[in-house]
N, C-alpha and C positions, 0 to 999 in steps of 0.2 A: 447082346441084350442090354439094353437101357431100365439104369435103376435112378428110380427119383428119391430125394429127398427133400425134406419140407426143415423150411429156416421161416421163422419171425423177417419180417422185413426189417426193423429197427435195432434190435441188438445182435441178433443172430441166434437168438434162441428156439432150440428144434421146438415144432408147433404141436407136436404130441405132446411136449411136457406143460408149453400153455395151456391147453385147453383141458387139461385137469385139474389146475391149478385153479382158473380160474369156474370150472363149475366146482370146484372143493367151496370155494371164498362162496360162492352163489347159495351153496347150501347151507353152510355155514348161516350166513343173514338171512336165508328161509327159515331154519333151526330158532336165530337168534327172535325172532317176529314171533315166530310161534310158541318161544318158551314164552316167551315178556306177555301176550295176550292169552294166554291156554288157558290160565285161573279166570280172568272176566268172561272169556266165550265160556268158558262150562258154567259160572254164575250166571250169565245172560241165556244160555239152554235150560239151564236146572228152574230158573223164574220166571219165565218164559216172558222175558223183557224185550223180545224183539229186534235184538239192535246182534250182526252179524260180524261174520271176522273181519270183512269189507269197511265196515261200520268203524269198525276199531280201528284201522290202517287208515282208515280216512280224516278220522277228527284228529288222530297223531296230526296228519299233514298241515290241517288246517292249527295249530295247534292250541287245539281244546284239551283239557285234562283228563283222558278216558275216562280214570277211575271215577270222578268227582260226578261224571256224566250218568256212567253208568249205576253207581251208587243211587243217585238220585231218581235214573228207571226204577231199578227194581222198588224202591220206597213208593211209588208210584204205581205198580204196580201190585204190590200186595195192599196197598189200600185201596182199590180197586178205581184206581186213577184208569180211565180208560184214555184208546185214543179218540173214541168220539167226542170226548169234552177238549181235543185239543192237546192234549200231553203228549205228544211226540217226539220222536230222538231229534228232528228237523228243529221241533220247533226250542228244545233242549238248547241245543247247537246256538240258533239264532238268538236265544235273550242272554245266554253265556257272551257271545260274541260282539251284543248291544251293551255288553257291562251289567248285567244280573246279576244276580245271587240265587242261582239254579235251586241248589237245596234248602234255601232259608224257602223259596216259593214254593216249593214240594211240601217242606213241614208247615207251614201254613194251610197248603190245600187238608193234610190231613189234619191238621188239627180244626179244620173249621169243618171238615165232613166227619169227624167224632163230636162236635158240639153239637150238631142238626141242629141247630136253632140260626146258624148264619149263611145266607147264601152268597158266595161267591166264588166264579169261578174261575178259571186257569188266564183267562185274557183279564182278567181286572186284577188278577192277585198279577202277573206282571205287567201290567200298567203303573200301579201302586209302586212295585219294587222300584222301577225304572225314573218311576218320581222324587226314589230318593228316603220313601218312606221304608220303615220298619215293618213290612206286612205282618210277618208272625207276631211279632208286638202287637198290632191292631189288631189281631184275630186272640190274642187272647185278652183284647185290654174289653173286646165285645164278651165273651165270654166269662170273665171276671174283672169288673168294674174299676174301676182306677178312682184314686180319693186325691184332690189338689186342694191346696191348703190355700186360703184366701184371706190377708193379702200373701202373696207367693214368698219362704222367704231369701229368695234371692235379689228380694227388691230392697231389705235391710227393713222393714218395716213390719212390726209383732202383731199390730194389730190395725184395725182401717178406723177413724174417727171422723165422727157426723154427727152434728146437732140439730134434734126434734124441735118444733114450732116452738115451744117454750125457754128457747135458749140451754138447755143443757146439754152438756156432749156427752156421747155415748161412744165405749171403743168396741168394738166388733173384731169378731175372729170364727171367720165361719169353714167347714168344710163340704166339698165340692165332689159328686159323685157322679162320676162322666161314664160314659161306653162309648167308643170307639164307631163311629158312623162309617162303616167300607163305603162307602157309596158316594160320602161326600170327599174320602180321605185325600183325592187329587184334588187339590187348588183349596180345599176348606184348610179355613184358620187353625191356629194350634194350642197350645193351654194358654199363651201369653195370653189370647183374646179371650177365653174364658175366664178366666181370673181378673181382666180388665171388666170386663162387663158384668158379670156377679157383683163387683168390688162398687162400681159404678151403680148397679140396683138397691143394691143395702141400701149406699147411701141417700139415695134417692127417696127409700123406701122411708127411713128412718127421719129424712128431713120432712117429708110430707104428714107424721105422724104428729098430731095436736098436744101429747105430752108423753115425755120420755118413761113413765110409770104406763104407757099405753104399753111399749116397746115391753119394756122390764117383764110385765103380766102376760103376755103372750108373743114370746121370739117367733114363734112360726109363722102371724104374721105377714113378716118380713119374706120367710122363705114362701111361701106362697104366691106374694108379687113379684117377687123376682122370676119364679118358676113362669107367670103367668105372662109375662114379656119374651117368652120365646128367645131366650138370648143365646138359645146356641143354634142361632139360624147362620147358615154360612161356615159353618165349623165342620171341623176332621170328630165332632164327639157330639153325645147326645147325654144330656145332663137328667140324670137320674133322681137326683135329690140333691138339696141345700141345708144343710145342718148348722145352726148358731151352736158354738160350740164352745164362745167364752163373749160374755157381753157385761164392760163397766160402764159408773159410772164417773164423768168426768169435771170440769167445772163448771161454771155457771157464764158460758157464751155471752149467753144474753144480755146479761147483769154487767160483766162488762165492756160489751159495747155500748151499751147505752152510757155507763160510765165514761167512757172514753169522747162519746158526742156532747155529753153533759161538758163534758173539761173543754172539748173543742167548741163548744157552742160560748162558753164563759170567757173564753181567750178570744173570740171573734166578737162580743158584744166590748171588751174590754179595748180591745185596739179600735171598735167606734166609737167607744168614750174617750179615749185617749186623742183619738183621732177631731171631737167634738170642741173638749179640752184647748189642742192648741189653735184650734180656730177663735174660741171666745177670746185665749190670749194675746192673738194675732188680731183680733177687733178690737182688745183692746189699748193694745201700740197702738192702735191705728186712731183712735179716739184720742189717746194721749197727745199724740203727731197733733191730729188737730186742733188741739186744746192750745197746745205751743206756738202756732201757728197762730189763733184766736190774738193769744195775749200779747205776737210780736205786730200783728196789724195793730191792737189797741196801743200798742207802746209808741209804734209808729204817729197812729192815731194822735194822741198825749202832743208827742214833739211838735205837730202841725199848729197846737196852740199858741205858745207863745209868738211863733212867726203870725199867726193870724193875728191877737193881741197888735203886734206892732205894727204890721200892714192898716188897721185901724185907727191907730196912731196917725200913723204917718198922712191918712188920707182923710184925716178932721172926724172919720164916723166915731168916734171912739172918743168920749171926753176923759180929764183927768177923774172925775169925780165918778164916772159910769164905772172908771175901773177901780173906784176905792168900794166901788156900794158890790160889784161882781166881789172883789176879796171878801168884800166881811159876809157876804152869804153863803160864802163858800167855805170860809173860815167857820163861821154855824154851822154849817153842814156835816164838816168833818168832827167840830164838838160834840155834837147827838150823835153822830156814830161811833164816836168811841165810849159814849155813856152807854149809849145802847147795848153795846161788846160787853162791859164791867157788870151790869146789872143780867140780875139772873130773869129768868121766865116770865115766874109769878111774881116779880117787883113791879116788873112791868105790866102785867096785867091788871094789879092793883092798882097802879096809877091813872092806867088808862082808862 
Protein backbone atom coordinates (compact mmCIF):
# COMPACT_ATOMS: atom_id res chain seq x y z
CA UNK A 1 0.00 0.00 0.00
CA UNK A 2 1.35 3.30 -1.00
CA UNK A 3 1.15 6.21 1.34
CA UNK A 4 1.60 9.77 0.01
CA UNK A 5 2.75 12.71 1.55
CA UNK A 6 2.57 16.33 0.81
CA UNK A 7 5.87 18.67 1.22
CA UNK A 8 5.98 22.57 0.24
CA UNK A 9 8.01 22.51 -2.87
CA UNK A 10 10.51 25.31 -1.65
CA UNK A 11 11.38 24.72 2.06
CA UNK A 12 10.04 21.37 2.63
CA UNK A 13 7.24 22.39 4.72
CA UNK A 14 4.30 19.65 5.05
CA UNK A 15 1.41 21.47 3.04
CA UNK A 16 -1.20 20.69 5.82
CA UNK A 17 0.41 23.06 8.15
CA UNK A 18 0.64 25.89 5.06
CA UNK A 19 -2.48 26.07 4.33
CA UNK A 20 -3.77 26.87 7.81
CA UNK A 21 -1.37 29.05 8.32
CA UNK A 22 -1.95 30.98 5.71
CA UNK A 23 -5.97 31.00 5.89
CA UNK A 24 -5.35 31.96 9.81
CA UNK A 25 -3.06 35.22 8.25
CA UNK A 26 -6.34 35.62 5.46
CA UNK A 27 -8.55 35.91 8.29
CA UNK A 28 -6.88 37.68 10.33
CA UNK A 29 -6.77 40.77 7.54
CA UNK A 30 -10.54 39.94 6.92
CA UNK A 31 -10.97 40.52 10.78
CA UNK A 32 -8.51 43.35 10.56
CA UNK A 33 -10.80 45.37 7.35
CA UNK A 34 -13.76 44.60 9.26
CA UNK A 35 -12.87 45.80 12.70
CA UNK A 36 -11.08 49.22 11.15
CA UNK A 37 -14.51 49.92 8.81
CA UNK A 38 -17.45 48.30 11.37
CA UNK A 39 -17.87 51.84 13.20
CA UNK A 40 -18.34 53.91 9.64
CA UNK A 41 -20.50 50.81 7.85
CA UNK A 42 -22.87 50.94 10.95
CA UNK A 43 -22.70 54.96 10.80
CA UNK A 44 -23.28 54.85 7.11
CA UNK A 45 -26.37 52.05 7.78
CA UNK A 46 -27.72 53.77 10.94
CA UNK A 47 -27.85 57.50 8.29
CA UNK A 48 -28.72 55.87 5.57
CA UNK A 49 -25.69 57.55 3.75
CA UNK A 50 -25.38 55.28 1.08
CA UNK A 51 -21.87 54.50 0.64
CA UNK A 52 -21.27 50.37 1.27
CA UNK A 53 -18.46 48.16 2.81
CA UNK A 54 -17.27 48.04 -0.95
CA UNK A 55 -17.27 51.82 -0.74
CA UNK A 56 -15.04 51.87 2.02
CA UNK A 57 -12.30 49.27 0.87
CA UNK A 58 -12.33 51.16 -2.35
CA UNK A 59 -11.54 54.84 -1.40
CA UNK A 60 -8.93 53.18 1.18
CA UNK A 61 -7.28 51.94 -2.29
CA UNK A 62 -7.60 54.87 -4.10
CA UNK A 63 -6.37 56.72 -1.20
CA UNK A 64 -9.07 59.05 -0.10
CA UNK A 65 -9.76 59.65 3.63
CA UNK A 66 -12.77 57.36 4.45
CA UNK A 67 -13.67 59.09 7.47
CA UNK A 68 -13.38 62.66 6.14
CA UNK A 69 -15.67 61.35 3.15
CA UNK A 70 -18.02 59.71 4.94
CA UNK A 71 -18.43 62.40 7.70
CA UNK A 72 -19.17 64.74 5.12
CA UNK A 73 -22.24 62.03 3.54
CA UNK A 74 -23.90 61.98 6.39
CA UNK A 75 -23.82 66.07 7.05
CA UNK A 76 -25.17 65.75 3.69
CA UNK A 77 -27.53 63.82 4.32
CA UNK A 78 -29.27 64.89 7.30
CA UNK A 79 -29.56 68.24 5.74
CA UNK A 80 -31.38 66.74 3.27
CA UNK A 81 -28.50 67.17 0.63
CA UNK A 82 -30.08 64.72 -1.83
CA UNK A 83 -28.29 62.83 -4.68
CA UNK A 84 -30.44 64.37 -7.26
CA UNK A 85 -28.90 67.89 -6.74
CA UNK A 86 -25.60 65.94 -7.31
CA UNK A 87 -24.10 65.10 -3.82
CA UNK A 88 -22.86 61.72 -4.46
CA UNK A 89 -20.08 59.48 -2.77
CA UNK A 90 -18.60 59.49 -6.80
CA UNK A 91 -18.91 62.81 -6.95
CA UNK A 92 -17.38 63.29 -3.09
CA UNK A 93 -14.39 61.20 -4.32
CA UNK A 94 -13.85 63.27 -7.62
CA UNK A 95 -13.60 67.04 -6.08
CA UNK A 96 -11.40 65.35 -3.01
CA UNK A 97 -9.18 63.91 -5.69
CA UNK A 98 -9.24 67.53 -7.89
CA UNK A 99 -8.01 69.20 -4.50
CA UNK A 100 -11.43 70.31 -2.68
CA UNK A 101 -12.21 70.86 0.43
CA UNK A 102 -15.17 68.14 0.51
CA UNK A 103 -16.48 69.43 4.03
CA UNK A 104 -15.83 73.10 3.85
CA UNK A 105 -18.48 72.56 0.43
CA UNK A 106 -20.93 70.51 2.39
CA UNK A 107 -21.03 73.27 5.31
CA UNK A 108 -21.50 75.74 2.78
CA UNK A 109 -24.26 73.91 0.99
CA UNK A 110 -25.92 73.74 4.39
CA UNK A 111 -25.53 76.81 5.54
CA UNK A 112 -26.73 78.48 2.29
CA UNK A 113 -29.89 76.01 2.49
CA UNK A 114 -30.59 77.27 6.27
CA UNK A 115 -30.33 80.95 4.85
CA UNK A 116 -33.12 80.29 2.02
CA UNK A 117 -32.52 83.40 0.81
CA UNK A 118 -29.19 82.30 -1.45
CA UNK A 119 -29.33 79.87 -4.14
CA UNK A 120 -26.59 77.73 -4.90
CA UNK A 121 -25.89 74.57 -5.65
CA UNK A 122 -23.48 71.63 -5.36
CA UNK A 123 -21.70 72.22 -8.91
CA UNK A 124 -21.20 76.07 -8.29
CA UNK A 125 -20.25 75.66 -4.64
CA UNK A 126 -17.45 73.45 -6.11
CA UNK A 127 -16.63 75.34 -8.94
CA UNK A 128 -16.06 78.22 -6.32
CA UNK A 129 -13.97 75.91 -3.97
CA UNK A 130 -11.90 74.63 -6.92
CA UNK A 131 -11.09 78.44 -7.86
CA UNK A 132 -9.54 78.70 -4.84
CA UNK A 133 -12.12 80.79 -3.14
CA UNK A 134 -13.39 80.51 0.41
CA UNK A 135 -17.15 79.18 -0.37
CA UNK A 136 -18.51 79.13 3.22
CA UNK A 137 -16.92 82.57 3.65
CA UNK A 138 -18.96 83.69 0.67
CA UNK A 139 -22.11 82.07 1.90
CA UNK A 140 -21.95 83.68 5.01
CA UNK A 141 -20.39 87.01 3.86
CA UNK A 142 -24.19 86.89 1.58
CA UNK A 143 -25.82 86.07 4.45
CA UNK A 144 -24.19 88.61 6.78
CA UNK A 145 -22.81 91.63 5.14
CA UNK A 146 -19.21 92.23 5.32
CA UNK A 147 -18.09 96.22 6.17
CA UNK A 148 -14.44 97.33 4.18
CA UNK A 149 -13.03 100.32 5.46
CA UNK A 150 -12.21 102.84 2.60
CA UNK A 151 -9.15 103.91 2.15
CA UNK A 152 -8.15 99.99 3.22
CA UNK A 153 -5.81 100.24 6.05
CA UNK A 154 -3.29 98.29 4.62
CA UNK A 155 -2.51 100.64 2.14
CA UNK A 156 -0.92 103.12 5.27
CA UNK A 157 -3.36 105.67 4.56
CA UNK A 158 -6.21 106.89 7.47
CA UNK A 159 -7.98 108.88 5.39
CA UNK A 160 -8.64 109.57 1.26
CA UNK A 161 -8.16 113.51 0.29
CA UNK A 162 -9.96 115.57 -2.41
CA UNK A 163 -10.54 119.03 -3.07
CA UNK A 164 -14.16 120.46 -4.13
CA UNK A 165 -14.40 123.29 -7.01
CA UNK A 166 -13.50 125.91 -4.42
CA UNK A 167 -10.08 124.82 -3.75
CA UNK A 168 -10.43 123.35 -0.23
CA UNK A 169 -9.56 119.81 0.78
CA UNK A 170 -11.51 117.66 2.28
CA UNK A 171 -10.36 114.21 3.98
CA UNK A 172 -12.87 111.29 3.77
CA UNK A 173 -13.00 108.09 5.67
CA UNK A 174 -15.90 106.15 4.49
CA UNK A 175 -17.28 102.48 5.21
CA UNK A 176 -18.23 99.87 2.66
CA UNK A 177 -21.03 97.42 3.09
CA UNK A 178 -20.61 94.48 0.58
CA UNK A 179 -22.58 90.93 0.18
CA UNK A 180 -20.88 88.46 -1.50
CA UNK A 181 -22.20 87.88 -5.22
CA UNK A 182 -22.01 83.52 -5.71
CA UNK A 183 -22.53 84.04 -9.07
CA UNK A 184 -19.96 86.35 -9.94
CA UNK A 185 -17.45 84.88 -7.31
CA UNK A 186 -15.29 82.92 -10.13
CA UNK A 187 -13.15 85.44 -12.05
CA UNK A 188 -15.00 88.77 -10.23
CA UNK A 189 -12.72 91.21 -8.69
CA UNK A 190 -12.00 91.23 -4.96
CA UNK A 191 -12.11 93.99 -2.01
CA UNK A 192 -8.86 95.49 -3.46
CA UNK A 193 -11.16 96.78 -6.55
CA UNK A 194 -13.88 97.79 -4.43
CA UNK A 195 -12.04 100.02 -2.17
CA UNK A 196 -10.29 101.19 -5.42
CA UNK A 197 -13.23 102.40 -6.99
CA UNK A 198 -15.41 103.70 -3.89
CA UNK A 199 -12.13 105.48 -3.06
CA UNK A 200 -11.93 106.68 -6.70
CA UNK A 201 -16.07 107.95 -6.52
CA UNK A 202 -15.79 109.93 -3.46
CA UNK A 203 -13.24 111.70 -4.96
CA UNK A 204 -14.69 112.31 -8.03
CA UNK A 205 -17.79 113.00 -6.28
CA UNK A 206 -16.35 115.51 -4.01
CA UNK A 207 -14.23 117.27 -6.77
CA UNK A 208 -17.25 117.84 -8.87
CA UNK A 209 -19.08 119.50 -5.86
CA UNK A 210 -19.07 123.67 -6.35
CA UNK A 211 -18.30 124.08 -2.56
CA UNK A 212 -16.87 122.18 0.13
CA UNK A 213 -19.90 123.53 2.83
CA UNK A 214 -22.04 121.63 -0.18
CA UNK A 215 -20.17 118.23 0.90
CA UNK A 216 -20.05 119.24 4.78
CA UNK A 217 -24.30 119.92 4.78
CA UNK A 218 -25.00 116.77 3.20
CA UNK A 219 -22.28 113.67 3.11
CA UNK A 220 -24.92 111.30 1.52
CA UNK A 221 -24.67 113.04 -1.32
CA UNK A 222 -21.52 111.72 -2.01
CA UNK A 223 -22.88 108.13 -1.10
CA UNK A 224 -25.50 108.31 -3.59
CA UNK A 225 -23.24 109.00 -6.58
CA UNK A 226 -20.99 106.57 -5.91
CA UNK A 227 -23.85 104.07 -5.35
CA UNK A 228 -25.28 105.21 -8.57
CA UNK A 229 -22.16 104.32 -10.75
CA UNK A 230 -22.63 100.68 -10.38
CA UNK A 231 -19.07 100.13 -9.15
CA UNK A 232 -19.37 96.74 -8.21
CA UNK A 233 -19.84 95.62 -11.77
CA UNK A 234 -17.44 92.91 -12.44
CA UNK A 235 -16.85 92.04 -8.57
CA UNK A 236 -17.07 88.71 -6.30
CA UNK A 237 -19.46 91.39 -4.06
CA UNK A 238 -22.60 93.44 -4.31
CA UNK A 239 -22.25 96.80 -2.45
CA UNK A 240 -24.95 97.29 -0.07
CA UNK A 241 -24.43 100.83 1.26
CA UNK A 242 -21.57 103.60 1.45
CA UNK A 243 -21.40 105.43 4.84
CA UNK A 244 -19.17 108.70 5.32
CA UNK A 245 -18.06 107.95 8.39
CA UNK A 246 -15.50 110.71 9.29
CA UNK A 247 -15.10 113.93 6.88
CA UNK A 248 -12.50 117.05 7.55
CA UNK A 249 -11.61 119.85 6.71
CA UNK A 250 -8.24 120.62 5.19
CA UNK A 251 -6.37 123.53 3.59
CA UNK A 252 -7.02 125.97 1.24
CA UNK A 253 -5.81 124.14 -2.41
CA UNK A 254 -6.82 126.53 -4.15
CA UNK A 255 -5.39 129.66 -2.51
CA UNK A 256 -2.27 127.98 -2.92
CA UNK A 257 -2.03 127.21 -6.13
CA UNK A 258 -2.88 130.12 -7.40
CA UNK A 259 -0.22 131.56 -4.98
CA UNK A 260 2.30 129.27 -6.30
CA UNK A 261 1.39 130.63 -10.31
CA UNK A 262 1.30 134.09 -8.84
CA UNK A 263 5.16 133.49 -7.65
CA UNK A 264 5.74 131.41 -10.94
CA UNK A 265 4.16 134.00 -13.14
CA UNK A 266 6.42 136.87 -11.29
CA UNK A 267 9.68 134.88 -11.81
CA UNK A 268 8.78 134.26 -15.58
CA UNK A 269 7.95 138.16 -16.27
CA UNK A 270 11.09 138.84 -14.10
CA UNK A 271 13.64 136.77 -16.14
CA UNK A 272 11.83 138.77 -19.33
CA UNK A 273 12.84 141.93 -17.79
CA UNK A 274 16.05 140.82 -16.98
CA UNK A 275 16.22 139.15 -20.20
CA UNK A 276 15.11 142.87 -21.84
CA UNK A 277 17.59 144.48 -19.49
CA UNK A 278 20.79 143.04 -20.95
CA UNK A 279 19.69 143.43 -24.36
CA UNK A 280 19.28 147.56 -23.84
CA UNK A 281 22.83 147.08 -22.23
CA UNK A 282 24.04 145.09 -25.09
CA UNK A 283 22.64 148.02 -27.53
CA UNK A 284 24.19 150.04 -25.57
CA UNK A 285 27.97 148.64 -25.93
CA UNK A 286 26.93 148.54 -29.04
CA UNK A 287 26.10 152.39 -29.46
CA UNK A 288 29.25 153.12 -27.41
CA UNK A 289 31.50 150.76 -29.99
CA UNK A 290 30.00 153.04 -32.54
CA UNK A 291 30.56 156.21 -31.07
CA UNK A 292 34.44 155.21 -30.75
CA UNK A 293 34.51 154.31 -33.93
CA UNK A 294 32.78 157.80 -35.01
CA UNK A 295 35.49 159.81 -33.05
CA UNK A 296 38.55 157.53 -34.52
CA UNK A 297 37.28 158.20 -38.25
CA UNK A 298 36.93 162.02 -37.14
CA UNK A 299 40.47 161.75 -35.62
CA UNK A 300 41.58 160.20 -38.63
CA UNK A 301 39.50 162.66 -40.27
CA UNK A 302 41.57 165.76 -38.28
CA UNK A 303 45.21 164.16 -39.43
CA UNK A 304 44.09 164.26 -43.32
CA UNK A 305 44.32 168.25 -42.60
CA UNK A 306 47.27 169.44 -42.22
CA UNK A 307 48.66 166.94 -45.29
CA UNK A 308 45.87 168.58 -47.28
CA UNK A 309 47.14 172.18 -45.94
CA UNK A 310 50.59 171.41 -47.36
CA UNK A 311 49.52 169.47 -50.58
CA UNK A 312 48.03 173.15 -51.30
CA UNK A 313 51.08 174.64 -50.50
CA UNK A 314 53.09 172.84 -52.32
CA UNK A 315 50.70 173.01 -55.53
CA UNK A 316 50.39 177.20 -55.42
CA UNK A 317 46.20 176.65 -54.53
CA UNK A 318 46.89 177.71 -51.33
CA UNK A 319 48.38 181.36 -50.51
CA UNK A 320 50.37 182.36 -47.50
CA UNK A 321 47.85 184.88 -46.50
CA UNK A 322 44.60 182.31 -47.31
CA UNK A 323 46.21 180.43 -44.62
CA UNK A 324 46.75 183.43 -42.17
CA UNK A 325 42.98 184.64 -42.81
CA UNK A 326 41.76 180.30 -42.37
CA UNK A 327 43.77 180.69 -38.67
CA UNK A 328 42.36 183.62 -37.46
CA UNK A 329 38.64 182.33 -38.23
CA UNK A 330 39.16 179.57 -36.83
CA UNK A 331 41.06 180.90 -34.02
CA UNK A 332 37.45 183.07 -33.62
CA UNK A 333 35.79 180.33 -33.82
CA UNK A 334 37.31 178.35 -31.09
CA UNK A 335 37.05 181.98 -29.00
CA UNK A 336 33.05 182.06 -29.04
CA UNK A 337 32.96 178.62 -28.14
CA UNK A 338 34.67 178.58 -25.16
CA UNK A 339 32.71 181.96 -24.15
CA UNK A 340 29.83 180.20 -25.25
CA UNK A 341 30.92 177.11 -22.52
CA UNK A 342 31.59 179.89 -19.49
CA UNK A 343 28.53 181.77 -19.99
CA UNK A 344 25.30 180.36 -18.53
CA UNK A 345 21.75 180.06 -20.44
CA UNK A 346 20.06 183.13 -19.71
CA UNK A 347 23.39 185.28 -20.29
CA UNK A 348 22.98 184.25 -23.36
CA UNK A 349 19.66 184.72 -24.18
CA UNK A 350 19.81 188.24 -22.76
CA UNK A 351 22.43 189.18 -25.10
CA UNK A 352 20.97 187.77 -27.91
Amino acid sequence: MTSFSFFAADDGIPFEIVLPIVALVFLLVVLYIFLSYFKLYIQCKLTRAGIGFLDLISMTFKKIPVSMIVQSKIMAVKADLTEGEGVTLSALNSHHLAGGNVPLVIRALIAARKAKIISLTFPEAMAIDRAGRNVLAAVQTSVYPKVIDCPSPDSGKKKLDAVAKDGIELYVRARVTVRANLQQLVGGATEETITARVGEGIISAIGSAASHKEVLENPDVISKKVLSDRLDSQTAFEIVSIDIADIDVGGNIGAKLQADQAEADTKVARAKAEGRRAMAVAMEQEKEASIQESQAQLIAAKAEVPRAISDAFNSGKLGIMDYYRITNIQADTDMRHSFAKEQNPEEISVES
